[in-house]
C-alpha positions in Angstrom: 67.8 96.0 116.3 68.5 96.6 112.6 69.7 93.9 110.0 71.6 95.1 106.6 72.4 92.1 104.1 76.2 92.2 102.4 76.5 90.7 99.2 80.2 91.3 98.2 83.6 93.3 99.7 82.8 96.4 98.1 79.3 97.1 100.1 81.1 95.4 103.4 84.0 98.3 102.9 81.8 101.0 102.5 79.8 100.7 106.1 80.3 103.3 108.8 82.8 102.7 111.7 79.3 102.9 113.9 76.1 102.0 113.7 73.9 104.2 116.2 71.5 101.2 116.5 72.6 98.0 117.3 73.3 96.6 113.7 73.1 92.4 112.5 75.6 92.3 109.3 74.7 89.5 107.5 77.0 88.3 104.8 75.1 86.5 101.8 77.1 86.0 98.8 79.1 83.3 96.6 82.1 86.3 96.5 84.8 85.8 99.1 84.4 88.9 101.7 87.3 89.8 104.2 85.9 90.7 107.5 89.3 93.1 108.7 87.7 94.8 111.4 84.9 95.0 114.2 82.5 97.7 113.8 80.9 99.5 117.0 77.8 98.6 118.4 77.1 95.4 115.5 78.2 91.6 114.9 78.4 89.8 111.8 76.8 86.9 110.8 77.8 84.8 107.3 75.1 82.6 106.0 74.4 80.4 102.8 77.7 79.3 101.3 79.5 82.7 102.2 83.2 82.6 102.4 84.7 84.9 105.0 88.1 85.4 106.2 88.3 87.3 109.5 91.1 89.2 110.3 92.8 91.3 113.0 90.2 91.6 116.0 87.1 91.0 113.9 84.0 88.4 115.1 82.2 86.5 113.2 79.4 83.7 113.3 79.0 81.5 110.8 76.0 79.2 110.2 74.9 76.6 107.5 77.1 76.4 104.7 79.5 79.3 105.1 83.0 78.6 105.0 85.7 81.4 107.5 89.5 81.4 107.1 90.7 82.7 111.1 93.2 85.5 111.6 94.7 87.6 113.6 93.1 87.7 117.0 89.7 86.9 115.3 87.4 85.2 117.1 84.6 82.7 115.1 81.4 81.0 116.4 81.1 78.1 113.5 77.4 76.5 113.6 75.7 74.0 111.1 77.7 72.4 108.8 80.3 75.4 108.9 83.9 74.5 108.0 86.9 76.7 109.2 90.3 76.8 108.5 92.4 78.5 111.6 95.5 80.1 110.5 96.4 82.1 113.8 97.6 80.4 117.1 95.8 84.5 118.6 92.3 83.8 117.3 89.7 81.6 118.7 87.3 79.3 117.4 84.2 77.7 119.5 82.3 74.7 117.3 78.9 73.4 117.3 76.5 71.0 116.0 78.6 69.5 112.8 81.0 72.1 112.3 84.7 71.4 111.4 87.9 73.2 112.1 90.8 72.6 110.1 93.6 73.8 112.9 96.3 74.8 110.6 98.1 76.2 114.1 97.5 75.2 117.8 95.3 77.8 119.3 91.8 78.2 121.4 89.7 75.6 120.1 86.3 74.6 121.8 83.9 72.3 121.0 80.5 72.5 122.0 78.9 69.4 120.5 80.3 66.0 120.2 79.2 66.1 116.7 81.6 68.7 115.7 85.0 67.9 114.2 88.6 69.5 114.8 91.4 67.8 112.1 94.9 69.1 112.4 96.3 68.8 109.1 100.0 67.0 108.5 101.1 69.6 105.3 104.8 69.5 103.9 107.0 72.3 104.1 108.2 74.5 101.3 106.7 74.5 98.1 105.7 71.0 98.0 103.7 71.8 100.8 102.0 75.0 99.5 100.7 72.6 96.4 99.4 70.1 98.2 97.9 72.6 100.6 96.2 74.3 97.6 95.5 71.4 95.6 97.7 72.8 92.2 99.2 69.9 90.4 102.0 71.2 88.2 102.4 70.3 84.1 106.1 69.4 83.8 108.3 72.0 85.4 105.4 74.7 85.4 102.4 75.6 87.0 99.2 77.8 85.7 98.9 80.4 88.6 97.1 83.7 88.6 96.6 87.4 89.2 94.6 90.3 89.2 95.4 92.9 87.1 94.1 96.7 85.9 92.0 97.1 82.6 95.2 98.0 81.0 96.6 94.9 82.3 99.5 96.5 84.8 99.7 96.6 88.8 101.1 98.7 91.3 99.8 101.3 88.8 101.8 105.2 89.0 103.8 103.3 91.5 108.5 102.8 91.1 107.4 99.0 90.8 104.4 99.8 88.4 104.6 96.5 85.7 102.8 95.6 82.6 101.0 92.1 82.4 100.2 91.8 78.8 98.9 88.9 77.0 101.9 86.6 75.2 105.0 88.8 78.1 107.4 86.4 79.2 108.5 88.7 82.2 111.7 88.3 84.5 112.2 90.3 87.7 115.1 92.9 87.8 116.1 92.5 91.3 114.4 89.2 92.5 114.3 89.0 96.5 112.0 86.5 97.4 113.2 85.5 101.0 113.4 88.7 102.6 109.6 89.4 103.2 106.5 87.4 101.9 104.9 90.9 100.8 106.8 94.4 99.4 109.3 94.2 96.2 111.7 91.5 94.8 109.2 89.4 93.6 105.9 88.7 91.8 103.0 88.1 93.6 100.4 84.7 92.4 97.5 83.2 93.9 96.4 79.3 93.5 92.6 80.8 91.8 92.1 83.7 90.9 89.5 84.7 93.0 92.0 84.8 96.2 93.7 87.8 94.2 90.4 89.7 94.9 91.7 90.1 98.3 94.7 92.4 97.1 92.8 94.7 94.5 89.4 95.6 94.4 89.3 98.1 91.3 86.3 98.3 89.2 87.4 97.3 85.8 90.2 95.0 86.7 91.1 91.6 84.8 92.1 87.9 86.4 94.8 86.6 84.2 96.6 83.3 84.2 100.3 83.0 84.3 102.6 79.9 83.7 105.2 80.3 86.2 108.4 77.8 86.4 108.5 75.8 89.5 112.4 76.6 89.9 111.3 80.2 89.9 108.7 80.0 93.1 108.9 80.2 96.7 106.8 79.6 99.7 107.1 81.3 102.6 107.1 79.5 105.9 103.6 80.0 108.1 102.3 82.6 105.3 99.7 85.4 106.4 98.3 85.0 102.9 98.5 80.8 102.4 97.2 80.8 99.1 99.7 83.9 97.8 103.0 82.6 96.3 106.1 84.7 95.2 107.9 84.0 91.9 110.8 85.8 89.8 109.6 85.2 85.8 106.2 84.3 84.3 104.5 83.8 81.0 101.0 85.5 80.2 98.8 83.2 79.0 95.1 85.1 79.0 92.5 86.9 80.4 89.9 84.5 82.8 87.1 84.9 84.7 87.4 84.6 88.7 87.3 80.9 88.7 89.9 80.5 86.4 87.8 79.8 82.9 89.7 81.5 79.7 87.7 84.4 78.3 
């Protein structure tokens, strides 16, 4: 058996569809890393304070620390003091010693100690909801909210929806369409920190800013596949931060 340590999303990308010999992948890392697939003839294993977010038909098991976002038809073995938060009534979760699950959805829960701990949250609908379940307090009628951006501060770069996030813009969507679909045009795209933008855009030389967005100009889609994503028509620029949201 072979054992390979991942530290961040860009070395867990870059492994083979197959390992020849049976492979451990052990995630180790304070980065958040995206498990969105299984790969043949391995298993993965987070450790430490990892966060992982398993998608589609990935498996992981999670010991000490670690913390794993469920979904898809992911299945998670949580062990030690390992919280989860289960987003997809497909995937499945089994519990031991003093892990907790935070159902978010009813799905396959199982718990294998008596010391382990399943709390169905009671979270408000609509945007009042998506605050609270992010813990973001607004200032007023705005909220700080962020995004990940390219060196020269754009996104969807070469693209028909290619836009320019520089520092001090006010900008205002064209053709704002925030109902229709929670990803795609019609909107701007935020996350609640910035280092859940990291799941969208994983280009070397790429900047977190910080936006203030107007409340009135937000919406939350109901039963998000990204919960911490929100979609907004106008924003203000405020600077360039690091991933935890500290001002450059």
């Amino acid at each position: 058996m072979k054992t390979i340590t991942i530290k961040n999303q860009s070395e867990l990308d870059a492994l083979p569809d197959r390992f020849e010999e049976y492979t451990v992948i052990h995630i180790k890392g304070t980065q958040r890393v995206i498990v969105r697939r299984a790969w043949e003839n391995s298993s993965v294993v987070a450790r430490g304070n990892s966060s992982v977010v398993a998608r589609e038909n990935s498996s992981v098991e999670a010991w000490e620390n670690s913390s794993v976002e469920a979904w898809g038809d992911s299945s998670v073995e949580a062990r030690g003091n390992v919280c989860v938060r289960l987003y997809s009534d497909a995937a499945t979760v089994l519990l031991f010693a003093f892990a907790v699950c935070f159902a978010m959805v009813k799905a396959k829960i199982q718990k294998k100690s008596k010391t382990c701990t399943v709390i169905v949250p009671t979270i408000a609908e609509g945007l009042e909801g998506w605050l609270e379940n992010n813990a973001v307090a607004p200032s007023g009628k705005s909220i700080i909210l962020y995004k990940r951006v390219s060196k020269d501060f754009k996104t969807q770069e070469g693209a028909e929806r290619e836009t320019l996030w520089a520092i001090g813009a006010t900008l205002k969507h064209h053709s704002p369409d925030l109902e229709s679909a929670e990803c795609g045009g019609g909107k701007f795209h935020f996350c609640s920190r910035p280092y859940f933008c990291d799941e969208f855009r994983s280009t070397a030389g790429d900047k977190h800013i910080a936006c203030q967005v107007p409340l009135k100009a937000l919406y939350a889609w109901p039963r998000p596949t990204y919960p911490h994503k929100i979609g907004g028509t106008e924003a203000k620029v405020l600077y360039v931060c690091d991933r935890f949201g500290k001002k450059n």
